[in-house]
C-alpha positions as CSV (number, residue, x, y, z in Angstrom):
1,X,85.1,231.7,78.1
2,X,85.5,228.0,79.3
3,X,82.3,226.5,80.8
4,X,81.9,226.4,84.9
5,X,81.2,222.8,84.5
6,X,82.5,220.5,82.5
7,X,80.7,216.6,82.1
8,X,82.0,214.2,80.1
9,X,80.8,210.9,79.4
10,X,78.9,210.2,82.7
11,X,77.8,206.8,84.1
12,X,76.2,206.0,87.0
13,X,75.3,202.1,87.2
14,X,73.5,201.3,90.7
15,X,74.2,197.5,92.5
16,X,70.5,196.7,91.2
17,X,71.7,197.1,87.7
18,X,69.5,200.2,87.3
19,X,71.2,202.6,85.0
20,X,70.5,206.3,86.3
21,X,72.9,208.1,83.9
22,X,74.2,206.9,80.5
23,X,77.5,208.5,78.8
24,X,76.2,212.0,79.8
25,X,78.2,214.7,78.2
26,X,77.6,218.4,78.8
27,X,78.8,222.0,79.3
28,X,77.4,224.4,81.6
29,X,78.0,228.3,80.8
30,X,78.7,230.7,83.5
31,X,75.6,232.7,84.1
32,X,73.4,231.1,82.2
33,X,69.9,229.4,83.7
34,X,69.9,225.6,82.4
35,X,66.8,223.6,83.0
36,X,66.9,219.9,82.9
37,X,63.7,218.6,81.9
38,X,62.9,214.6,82.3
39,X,59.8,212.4,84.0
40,X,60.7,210.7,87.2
41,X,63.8,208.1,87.1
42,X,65.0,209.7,84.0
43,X,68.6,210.6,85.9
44,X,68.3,214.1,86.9
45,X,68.7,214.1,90.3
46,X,71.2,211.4,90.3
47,X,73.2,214.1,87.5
48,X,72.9,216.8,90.4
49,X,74.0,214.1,93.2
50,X,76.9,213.4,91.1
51,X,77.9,217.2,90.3
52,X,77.6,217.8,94.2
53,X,79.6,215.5,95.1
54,X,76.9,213.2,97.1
55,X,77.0,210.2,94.4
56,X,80.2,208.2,92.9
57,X,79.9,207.9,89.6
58,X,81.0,204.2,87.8
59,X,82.4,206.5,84.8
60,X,82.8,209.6,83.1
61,X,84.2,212.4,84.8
62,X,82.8,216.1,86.1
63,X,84.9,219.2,86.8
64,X,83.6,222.2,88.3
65,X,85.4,225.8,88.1
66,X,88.8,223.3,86.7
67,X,87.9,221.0,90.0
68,X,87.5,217.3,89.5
69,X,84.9,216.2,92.0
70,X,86.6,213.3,92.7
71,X,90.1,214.1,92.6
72,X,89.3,217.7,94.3
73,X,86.4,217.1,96.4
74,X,86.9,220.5,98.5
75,X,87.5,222.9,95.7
76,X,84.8,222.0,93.8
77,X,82.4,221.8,96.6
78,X,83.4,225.2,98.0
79,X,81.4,226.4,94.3
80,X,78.5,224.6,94.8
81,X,75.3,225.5,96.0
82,X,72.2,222.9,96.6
83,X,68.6,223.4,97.3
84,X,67.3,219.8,97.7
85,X,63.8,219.1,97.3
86,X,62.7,218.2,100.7
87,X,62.5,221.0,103.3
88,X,65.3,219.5,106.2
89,X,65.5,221.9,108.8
90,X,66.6,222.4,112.5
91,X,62.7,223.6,113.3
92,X,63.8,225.6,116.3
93,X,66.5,227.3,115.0
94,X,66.5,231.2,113.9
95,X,66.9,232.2,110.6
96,X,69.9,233.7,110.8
97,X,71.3,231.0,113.3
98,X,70.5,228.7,110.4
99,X,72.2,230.5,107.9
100,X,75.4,231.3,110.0
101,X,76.1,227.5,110.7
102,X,75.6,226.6,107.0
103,X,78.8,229.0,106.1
104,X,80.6,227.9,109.2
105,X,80.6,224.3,107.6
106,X,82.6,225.6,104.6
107,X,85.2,226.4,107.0
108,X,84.1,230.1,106.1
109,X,84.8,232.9,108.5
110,X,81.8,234.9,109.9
111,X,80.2,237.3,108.0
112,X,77.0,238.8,109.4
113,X,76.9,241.4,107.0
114,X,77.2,239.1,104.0
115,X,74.3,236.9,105.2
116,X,72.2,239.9,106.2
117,X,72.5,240.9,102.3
118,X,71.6,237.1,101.1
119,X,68.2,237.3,103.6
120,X,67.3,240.8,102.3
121,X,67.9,239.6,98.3
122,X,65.5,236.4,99.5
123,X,63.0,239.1,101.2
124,X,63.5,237.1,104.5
125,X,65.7,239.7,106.6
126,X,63.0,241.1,108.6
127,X,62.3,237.5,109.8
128,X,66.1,237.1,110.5
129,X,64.8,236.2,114.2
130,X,62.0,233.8,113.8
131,X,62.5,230.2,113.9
132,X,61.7,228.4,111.4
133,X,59.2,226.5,112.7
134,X,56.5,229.8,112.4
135,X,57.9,230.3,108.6
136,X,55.3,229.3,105.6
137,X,56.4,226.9,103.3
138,X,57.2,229.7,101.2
139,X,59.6,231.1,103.0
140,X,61.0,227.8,104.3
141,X,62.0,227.2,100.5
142,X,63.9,230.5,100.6
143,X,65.8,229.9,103.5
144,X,66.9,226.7,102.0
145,X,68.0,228.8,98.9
146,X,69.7,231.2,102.0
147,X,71.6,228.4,102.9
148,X,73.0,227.3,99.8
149,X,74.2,230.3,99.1
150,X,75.3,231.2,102.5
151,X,79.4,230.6,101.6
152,X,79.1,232.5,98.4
153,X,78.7,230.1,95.4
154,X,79.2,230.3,92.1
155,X,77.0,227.7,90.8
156,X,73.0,227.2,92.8
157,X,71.3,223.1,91.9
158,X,67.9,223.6,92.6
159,X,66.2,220.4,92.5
160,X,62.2,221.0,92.0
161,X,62.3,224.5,93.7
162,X,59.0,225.0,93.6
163,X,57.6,221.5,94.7
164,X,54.0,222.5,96.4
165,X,54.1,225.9,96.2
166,X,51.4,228.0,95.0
167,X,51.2,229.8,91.9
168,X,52.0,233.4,93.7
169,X,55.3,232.2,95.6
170,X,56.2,230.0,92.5
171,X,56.1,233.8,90.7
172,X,58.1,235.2,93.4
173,X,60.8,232.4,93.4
174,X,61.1,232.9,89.2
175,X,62.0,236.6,90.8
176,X,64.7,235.5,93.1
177,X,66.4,233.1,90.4
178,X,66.5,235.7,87.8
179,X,68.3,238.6,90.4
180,X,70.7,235.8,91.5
181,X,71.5,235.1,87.7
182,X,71.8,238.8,87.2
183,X,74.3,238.7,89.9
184,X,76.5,236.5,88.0
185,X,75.0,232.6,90.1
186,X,75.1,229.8,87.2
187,X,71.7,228.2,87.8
188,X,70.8,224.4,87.0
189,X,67.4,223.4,88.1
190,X,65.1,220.4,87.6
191,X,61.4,220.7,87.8
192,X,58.1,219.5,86.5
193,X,56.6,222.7,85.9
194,X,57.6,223.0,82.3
195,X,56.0,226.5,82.6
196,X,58.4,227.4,85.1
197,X,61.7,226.6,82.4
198,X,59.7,227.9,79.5
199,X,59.9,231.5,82.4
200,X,63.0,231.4,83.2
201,X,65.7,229.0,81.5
202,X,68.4,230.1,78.5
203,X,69.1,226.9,77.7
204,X,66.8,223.5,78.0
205,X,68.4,220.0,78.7
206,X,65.9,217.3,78.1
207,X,67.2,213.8,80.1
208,X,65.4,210.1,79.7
209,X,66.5,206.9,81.0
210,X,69.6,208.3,81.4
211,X,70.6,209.5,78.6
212,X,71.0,213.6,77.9
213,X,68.6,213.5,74.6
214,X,69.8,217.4,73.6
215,X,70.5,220.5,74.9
216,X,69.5,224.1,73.1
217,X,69.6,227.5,73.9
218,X,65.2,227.7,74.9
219,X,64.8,230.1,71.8
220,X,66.2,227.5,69.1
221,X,64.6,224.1,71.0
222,X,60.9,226.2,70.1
223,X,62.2,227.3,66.9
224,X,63.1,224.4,65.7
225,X,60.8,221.7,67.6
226,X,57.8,224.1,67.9
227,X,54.8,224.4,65.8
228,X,52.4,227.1,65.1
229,X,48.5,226.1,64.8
230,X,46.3,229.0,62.2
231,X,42.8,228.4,63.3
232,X,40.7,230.1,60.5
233,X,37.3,231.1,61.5
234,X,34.7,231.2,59.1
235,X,31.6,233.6,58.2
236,X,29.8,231.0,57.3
237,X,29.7,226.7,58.2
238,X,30.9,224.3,55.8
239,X,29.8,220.8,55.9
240,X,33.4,219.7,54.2
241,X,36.6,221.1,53.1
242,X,37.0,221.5,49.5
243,X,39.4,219.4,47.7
244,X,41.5,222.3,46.8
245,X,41.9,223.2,50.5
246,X,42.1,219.9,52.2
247,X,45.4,218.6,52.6
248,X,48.2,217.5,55.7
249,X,47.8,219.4,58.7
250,X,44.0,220.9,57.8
251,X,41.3,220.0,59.7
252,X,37.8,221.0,60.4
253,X,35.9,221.8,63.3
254,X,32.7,219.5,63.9
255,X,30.7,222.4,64.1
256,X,32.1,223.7,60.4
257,X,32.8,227.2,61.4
258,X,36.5,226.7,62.3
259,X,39.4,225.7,59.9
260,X,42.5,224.7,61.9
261,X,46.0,224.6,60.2
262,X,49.4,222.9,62.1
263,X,52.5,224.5,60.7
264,X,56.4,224.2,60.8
265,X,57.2,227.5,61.6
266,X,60.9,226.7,60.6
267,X,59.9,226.1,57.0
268,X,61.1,227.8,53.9
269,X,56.9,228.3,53.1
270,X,54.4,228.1,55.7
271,X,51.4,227.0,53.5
272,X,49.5,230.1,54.9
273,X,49.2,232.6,51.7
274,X,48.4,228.9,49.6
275,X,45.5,228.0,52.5
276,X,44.2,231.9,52.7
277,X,44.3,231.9,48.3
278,X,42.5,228.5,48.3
279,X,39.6,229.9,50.3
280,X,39.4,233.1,47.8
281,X,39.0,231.0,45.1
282,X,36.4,228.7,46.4
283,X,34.5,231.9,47.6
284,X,34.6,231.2,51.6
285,X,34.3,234.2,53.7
286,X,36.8,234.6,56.3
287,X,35.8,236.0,59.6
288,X,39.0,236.1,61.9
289,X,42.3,234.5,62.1
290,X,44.7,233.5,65.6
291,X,47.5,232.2,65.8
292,X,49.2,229.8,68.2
293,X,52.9,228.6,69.3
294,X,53.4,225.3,70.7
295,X,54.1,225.4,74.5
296,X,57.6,223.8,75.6
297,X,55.6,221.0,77.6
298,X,54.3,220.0,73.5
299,X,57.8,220.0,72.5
300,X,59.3,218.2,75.7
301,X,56.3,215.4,75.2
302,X,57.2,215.6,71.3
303,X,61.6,214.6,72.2
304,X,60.9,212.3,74.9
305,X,57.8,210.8,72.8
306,X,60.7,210.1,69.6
307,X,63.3,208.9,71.9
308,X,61.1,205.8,73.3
């Protein structure tokens, strides 16, 4: 199956000189979640602007569904679905009102029963009537997602969906995003909340000064970037680690009772059974053993921390 978007060697120079985007080459899968990680000003909102069709770039080229976004601005538009990051809304406008005039400006025809099925997948059909003005922020982020996908797109941007939201409603939009995937919607979002990729995404893009550093499917990026930390506790204090147990990656806790071991998980031997042997021999009682897997905000800090 060809990818839904296609990006190829994608500029984007501003007047200042500021480079926002640098030789950019990707492919987006249909269906898939794709989370592009980056700090601020690393390019990905200017990458979305692009996509959308809101930003020229100064090279490379983008196609969309076989659509060049230059060359067929309409085609590739009528995919596309975005969910900015600032809440911009008519205040005293219905919900449905709202809706209906964002398909009407894809030339669509009306469709009431269409939108009355995108407000009940968002949870927002029994406020169908209210204007938006008495919505919670919440719900204000879901009629922005109502919008965008008001005209029936193949593809959703979400551009820090869950900006100021609390940890409930961010929960409840990780819901939404997943049934919309389900239902075939290619997803690309950007977001801080490296928690909120680690949830959700298939694959993880990490951008930074412009340049796409890699893109892997989530499950190979921790694989292969993540580390597991074996934090031994002991039955008795030691005041130092024996020689024969000391080595790279073994340290001990000031208090003595805790033995803490960093391992590559990817590698051929982990060091464990050598570690666990070492402390048979010397006679050291073990009391308990946990394990822990580096979070994808450790392996994000680890990519962007070697490409500087």
């Amino acid at each position: 199956m060809s990818p839904i978007i296609e990006v190829r060697d994608l500029s984007k120079t501003y007047a200042s000189g500021t480079v926002a985007l640098a030789n950019v080459t990707l492919d987006i899968r249909q269906g898939e979640i794709l989370a592009l990680l980056g700090p601020n000003g690393a390019g990905k909102t200017t990458f979305i602007s692009i996509t959308c069709g809101l930003v020229t770039p100064t090279g490379g080229s983008v196609r969309v569904g076989g659509h060049d976004v230059l060359r067929d601005y309409r085609g590739a538009r009528s995919l596309i679905g975005l969910v900015p990051q600032e809440i911009s809304t008519e205040m005293f406008e219905t919900v449905m009102n709202t809706v209906r005039f964002s398909r009407g400006l894809y030339g669509k025809a009306p469709d009431d029963a269409y939108l009355e099925g995108v407000l009940k997948s968002l949870a927002l059909y029994d406020k169908r009537d209210a204007r938006l003005m008495e919505l919670s922020g919440g719900m204000k982020r879901r009629v922005l997602i109502a919008k965008a996908l008001s005209h029936g797109p193949k593809i959703l941007f979400l551009d820090e969906p869950t900006a100021g939201v609390d940890v409930n409603l961010r929960r409840e939009m990780w819901q939404v995003v997943r049934r919309l995937r389900d239902d075939g919607v290619t997803i690309i979002l950007t977001t801080h909340y490296l928690e909120e990729a680690e949830e959700m995404a298939d694959r993880v893009g990490v951008i930074d000064k412009g340049r796409l550093i890699l893109v892997r499917d989530k499950a190979d990026l921790m694989h292969e970037f993540g580390r597991k930390i074996l934090t031994v506790e002991l039955a008795a204090p030691l005041a130092e680690l024996p020689k024969s147990i000391a080595g790279q990656g073994v340290t001990l806790s000031g208090d003595g009772r805790h033995v803490r071991y960093e391992y590559d998980r990817s590698a051929d031997r982990s060091g464990i059974a050598r570690l666990l042997g070492g402390f048979a021999a010397e006679g050291i009682a073990v009391r308990d053993l946990e394990t822990q897997q580096s979070t994808l905000e450790e392996v994000f800090l680890r990519l962007v921390g070697d490409a500087t």
